[in-house]
DOLO-331054 format. One record per residue (C-alpha): residue number from 1; x, y, z. Coordinates in steps of 0.05 Angstrom, whole numbers, plus 5000, padded with zeros to 4 digits. Layout:
BEGIN
NODE   n    u    v    w
NODE NUM    X    Y    Z
...
# end
This chain:
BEGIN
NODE   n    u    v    w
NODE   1 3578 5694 9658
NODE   2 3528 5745 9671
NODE   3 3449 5731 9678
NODE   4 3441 5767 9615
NODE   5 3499 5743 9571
NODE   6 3471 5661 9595
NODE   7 3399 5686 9577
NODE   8 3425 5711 9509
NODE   9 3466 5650 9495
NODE  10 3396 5611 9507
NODE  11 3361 5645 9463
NODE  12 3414 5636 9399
NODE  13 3411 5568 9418
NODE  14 3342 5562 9415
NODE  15 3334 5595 9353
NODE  16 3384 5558 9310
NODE  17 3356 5495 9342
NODE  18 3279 5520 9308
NODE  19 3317 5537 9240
NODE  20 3364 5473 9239
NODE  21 3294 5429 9254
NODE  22 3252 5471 9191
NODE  23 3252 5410 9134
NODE  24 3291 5444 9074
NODE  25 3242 5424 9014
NODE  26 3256 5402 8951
NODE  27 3242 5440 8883
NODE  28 3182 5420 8853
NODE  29 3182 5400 8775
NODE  30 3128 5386 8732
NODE  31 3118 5365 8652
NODE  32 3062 5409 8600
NODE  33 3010 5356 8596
NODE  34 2980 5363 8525
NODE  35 3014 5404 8460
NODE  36 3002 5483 8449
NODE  37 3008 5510 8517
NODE  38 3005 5578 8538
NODE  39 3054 5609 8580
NODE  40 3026 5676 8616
NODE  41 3061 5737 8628
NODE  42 3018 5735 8701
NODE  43 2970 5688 8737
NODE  44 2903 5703 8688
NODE  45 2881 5694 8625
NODE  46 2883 5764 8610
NODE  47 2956 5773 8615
NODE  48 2987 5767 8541
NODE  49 3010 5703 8524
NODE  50 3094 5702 8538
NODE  51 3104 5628 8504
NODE  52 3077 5566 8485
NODE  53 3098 5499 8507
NODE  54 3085 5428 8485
NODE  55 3065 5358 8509
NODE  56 3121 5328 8556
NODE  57 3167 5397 8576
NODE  58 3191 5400 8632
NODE  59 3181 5462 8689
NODE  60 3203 5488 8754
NODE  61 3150 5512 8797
NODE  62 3174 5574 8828
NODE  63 3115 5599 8865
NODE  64 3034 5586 8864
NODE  65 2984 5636 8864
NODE  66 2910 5598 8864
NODE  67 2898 5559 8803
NODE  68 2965 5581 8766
NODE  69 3034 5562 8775
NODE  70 3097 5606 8767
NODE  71 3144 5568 8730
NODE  72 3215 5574 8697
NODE  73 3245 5525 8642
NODE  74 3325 5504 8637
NODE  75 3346 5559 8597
NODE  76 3319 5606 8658
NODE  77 3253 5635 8617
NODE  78 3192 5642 8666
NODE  79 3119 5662 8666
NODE  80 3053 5630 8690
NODE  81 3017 5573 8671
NODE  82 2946 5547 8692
NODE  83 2952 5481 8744
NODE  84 2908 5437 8694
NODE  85 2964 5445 8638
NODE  86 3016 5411 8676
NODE  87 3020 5345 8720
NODE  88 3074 5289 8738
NODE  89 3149 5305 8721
NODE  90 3167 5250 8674
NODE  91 3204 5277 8637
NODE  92 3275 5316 8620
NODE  93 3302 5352 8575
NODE  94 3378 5355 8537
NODE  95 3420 5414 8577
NODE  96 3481 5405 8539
NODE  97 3516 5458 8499
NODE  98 3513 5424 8439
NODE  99 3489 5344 8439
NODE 100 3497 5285 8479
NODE 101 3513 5215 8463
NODE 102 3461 5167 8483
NODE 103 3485 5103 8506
NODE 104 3460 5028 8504
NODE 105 3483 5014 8577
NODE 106 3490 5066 8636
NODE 107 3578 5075 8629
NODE 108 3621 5118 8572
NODE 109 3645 5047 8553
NODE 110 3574 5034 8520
NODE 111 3554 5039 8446
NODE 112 3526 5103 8435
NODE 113 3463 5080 8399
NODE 114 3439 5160 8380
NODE 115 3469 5227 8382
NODE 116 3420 5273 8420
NODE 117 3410 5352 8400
NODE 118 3404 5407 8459
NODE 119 3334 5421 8471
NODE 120 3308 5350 8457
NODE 121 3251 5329 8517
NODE 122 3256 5248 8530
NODE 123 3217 5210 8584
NODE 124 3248 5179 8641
NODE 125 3243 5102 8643
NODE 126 3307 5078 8691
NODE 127 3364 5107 8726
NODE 128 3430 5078 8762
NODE 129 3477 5124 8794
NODE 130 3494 5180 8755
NODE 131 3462 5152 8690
NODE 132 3390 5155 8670
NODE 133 3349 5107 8621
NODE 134 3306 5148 8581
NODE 135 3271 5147 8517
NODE 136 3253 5191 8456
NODE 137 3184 5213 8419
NODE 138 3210 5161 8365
NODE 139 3219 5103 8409
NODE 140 3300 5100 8418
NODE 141 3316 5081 8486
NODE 142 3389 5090 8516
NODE 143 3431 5113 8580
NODE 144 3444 5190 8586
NODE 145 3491 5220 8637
NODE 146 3453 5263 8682
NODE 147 3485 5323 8687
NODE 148 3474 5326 8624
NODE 149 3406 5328 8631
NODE 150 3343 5384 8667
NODE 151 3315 5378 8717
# end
């Protein structure tokens, strides 16, 4: 092996070493904190209003730029929305083409105790395994299968 072909072989070792150390990071989600949010075409009050958004949805956070947050929602629909209007994700929404049956335990052997429409936001409460414990605006509580569910 030739001075040049080790030295070369070195330095692709070295460099997958730096990339295979880098931390991969995980997406970041947030929930709208309070009802009648605006969603921003850009990062400023002045850009037109793209959406609005209510108490409890929940967002991926695409990118930051200062006080604002890119963000896009589970039916892939993004814009910008100021950093005050969102905090903790608590919450998910129903990502199913149609509904889902909530359950009274965490297994498709349970009751269902409430069929649950696409688009509906519940709070998470519990999870085990693949299931998660959850509950709606109007107090139901039940198991959901999270695939079924975003984020």
């Amino acid at each position: 092996m030739s001075l040049r072909s080790a030295l070369r072989s070195i330095i692709v070792a070295g460099s997958l070493g730096v990339y295979m150390a880098v931390p991969a990071y995980a997406a970041e989600y947030v929930s709208v904190n309070k009802d009648n949010v605006n969603v921003r075409t850009g990062p400023s009050t002045k850009n037109p209003v793209y959406m609005e958004l209510f108490a409890g949805y929940p967002l991926k956070v695409t990118q930051r730029s200062g006080e604002w947050a890119k963000i896009s929602d589970f039916e892939g629909d993004s814009g910008w929305i100021h950093n005050s209007l969102i905090g903790k994700n608590d919450t998910v929404i129903i990502n199913a083409k149609e509904s889902v049956n909530m359950r009274s335990g965490p297994s498709t052997t349970s009751p269902v105790v409430a069929d649950v429409e696409r688009g509906v936001i519940m709070k998470k409460i519990g999870e085990k395994g693949k299931w998660l414990q959850v509950r709606h605006s109007g107090g139901t509580v039940g198991w959901i299968y999270k695939p079924l569910l975003w984020p």
